[in-house]
C-alpha positions, -999 to 999 in steps of 0.1 A, spaced: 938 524 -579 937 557 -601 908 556 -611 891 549 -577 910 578 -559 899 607 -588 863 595 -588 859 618 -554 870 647 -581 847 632 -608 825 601 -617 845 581 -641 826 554 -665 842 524 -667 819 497 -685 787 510 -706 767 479 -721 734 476 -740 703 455 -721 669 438 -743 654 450 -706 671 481 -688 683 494 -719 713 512 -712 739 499 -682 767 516 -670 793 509 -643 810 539 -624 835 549 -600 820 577 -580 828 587 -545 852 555 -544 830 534 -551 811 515 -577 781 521 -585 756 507 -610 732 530 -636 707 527 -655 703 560 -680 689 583 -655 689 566 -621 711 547 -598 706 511 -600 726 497 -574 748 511 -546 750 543 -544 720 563 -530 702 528 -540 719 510 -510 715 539 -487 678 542 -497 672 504 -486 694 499 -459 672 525 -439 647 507 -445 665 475 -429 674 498 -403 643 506 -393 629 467 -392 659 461 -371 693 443 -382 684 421 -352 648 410 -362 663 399 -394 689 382 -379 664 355 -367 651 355 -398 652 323 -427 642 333 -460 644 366 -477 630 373 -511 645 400 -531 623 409 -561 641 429 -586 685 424 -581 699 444 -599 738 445 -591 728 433 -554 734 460 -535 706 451 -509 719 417 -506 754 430 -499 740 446 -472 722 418 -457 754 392 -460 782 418 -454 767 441 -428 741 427 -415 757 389 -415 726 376 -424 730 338 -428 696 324 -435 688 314 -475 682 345 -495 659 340 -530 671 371 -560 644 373 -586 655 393 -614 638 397 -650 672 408 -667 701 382 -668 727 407 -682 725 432 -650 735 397 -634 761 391 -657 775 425 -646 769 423 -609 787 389 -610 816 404 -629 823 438 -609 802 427 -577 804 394 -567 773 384 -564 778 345 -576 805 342 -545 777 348 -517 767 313 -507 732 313 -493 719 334 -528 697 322 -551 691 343 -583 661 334 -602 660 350 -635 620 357 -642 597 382 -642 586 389 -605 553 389 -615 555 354 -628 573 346 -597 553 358 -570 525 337 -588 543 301 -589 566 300 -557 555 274 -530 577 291 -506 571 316 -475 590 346 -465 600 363 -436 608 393 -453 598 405 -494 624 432 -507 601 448 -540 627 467 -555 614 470 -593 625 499 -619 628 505 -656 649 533 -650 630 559 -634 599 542 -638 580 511 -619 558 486 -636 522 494 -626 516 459 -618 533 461 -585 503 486 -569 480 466 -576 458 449 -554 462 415 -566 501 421 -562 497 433 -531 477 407 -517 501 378 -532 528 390 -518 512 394 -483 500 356 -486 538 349 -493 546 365 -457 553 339 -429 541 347 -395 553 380 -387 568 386 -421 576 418 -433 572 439 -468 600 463 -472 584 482 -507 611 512 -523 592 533 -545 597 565 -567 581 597 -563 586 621 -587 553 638 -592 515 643 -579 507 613 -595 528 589 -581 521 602 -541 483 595 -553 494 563 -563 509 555 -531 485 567 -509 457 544 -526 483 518 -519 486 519 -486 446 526 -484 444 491 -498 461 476 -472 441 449 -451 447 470 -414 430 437 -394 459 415 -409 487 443 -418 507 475 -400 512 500 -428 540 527 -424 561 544 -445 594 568 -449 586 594 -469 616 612 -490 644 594 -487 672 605 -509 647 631 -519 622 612 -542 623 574 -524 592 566 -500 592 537 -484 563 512 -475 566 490 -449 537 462 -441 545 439 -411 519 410 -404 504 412 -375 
């Protein structure tokens, strides 16, 4: 494909749509690959995938190959569960909760996302969610923007603690965050000073991609 082979030259736009809830969407070809974008950020693949597949890296692909249920709050075009079903081979039942039902129009269309068997996608707020699901987890994916900015809900403590009481025996938060100021490291550091260390491990990566940290909570 053309298109494909000069997008190591240049990024070319091929699909640009209007969202009631991410605004503006667009679909690329960049490096051979496409990627997913919100105005000013990459939504999905991309850095996106490479920012949380470290993070599944460093759980271990193994631990979460004995895992059962995975909930993924905010989808996007998938890219995280790509990684789970394609590299990983992860066959257990995966739960997507995502508050915009055109990004999963578009990551059925140019992703695939409706062929991969064991997904769910739940279109509702994750807020909502967290609040009325009966299920447990082995792992929570919290990977929530509006472009370059995350909902303020999802550092605090009340979140927090929901989705810990989500967490099965051992389970694990993998938590992708966006540090672009002062502010925002202040933010996460009373985050993880909030963190119940009797019941929870906290660690983090710090500056991946350049402005990505990382929280990761394991039940102990």
């Amino acid at each position: 494909m053309l298109k494909r082979l000069f997008s190591y030259i240049i990024p070319i736009n091929i699909h640009k749509q209007k969202s009631s809830v991410s605004k503006n969407l667009e679909i690329t070809w960049a490096n051979g690959e496409l990627v997913l974008d919100s105005k000013n950020t990459n939504y999905s693949y991309g850095s996106l995938q490479r920012i949380l597949r470290k993070g599944l890296d460093s759980i271990g692909f193994k631990t979460i190959l004995k895992m059962e249920h995975i909930l993924v709050l905010g989808v996007a075009g998938g890219s995280v569960i790509k990684t789970l079903t394609e590299e990983i081979k992860f066959k257990g039942r995966i739960t997507g909760v995502e508050i915009d039902p055109e990004i999963i129009k578009i990551a059925n269309s140019y992703f695939n996302l409706d062929k991969i068997s064991n997904l769910e996608i739940v279109i509702d707020d994750a807020f909502e969610f967290v609040l009325k699901t009966k299920n447990k987890y082995n792992l929570i994916i919290i990977d929530i923007f509006q472009d370059t900015t995350m909902p303020n809900f999802l550092f605090e403590e009340f979140f927090q603690n929901r989705t810990c009481f989500l967490l099965k025996n051992k389970g694990i938060i993998l938590f992708n965050t966006m540090c672009l100021s002062d502010k925002d490291n202040l933010r996460n550091k009373k985050y993880l000073e909030s963190v119940n260390t009797e019941l929870y491990t906290a660690r983090t990566i710090p500056r991946v991609e350049e402005h990505n940290e990382l929280i990761i909570l394991e039940k102990k």
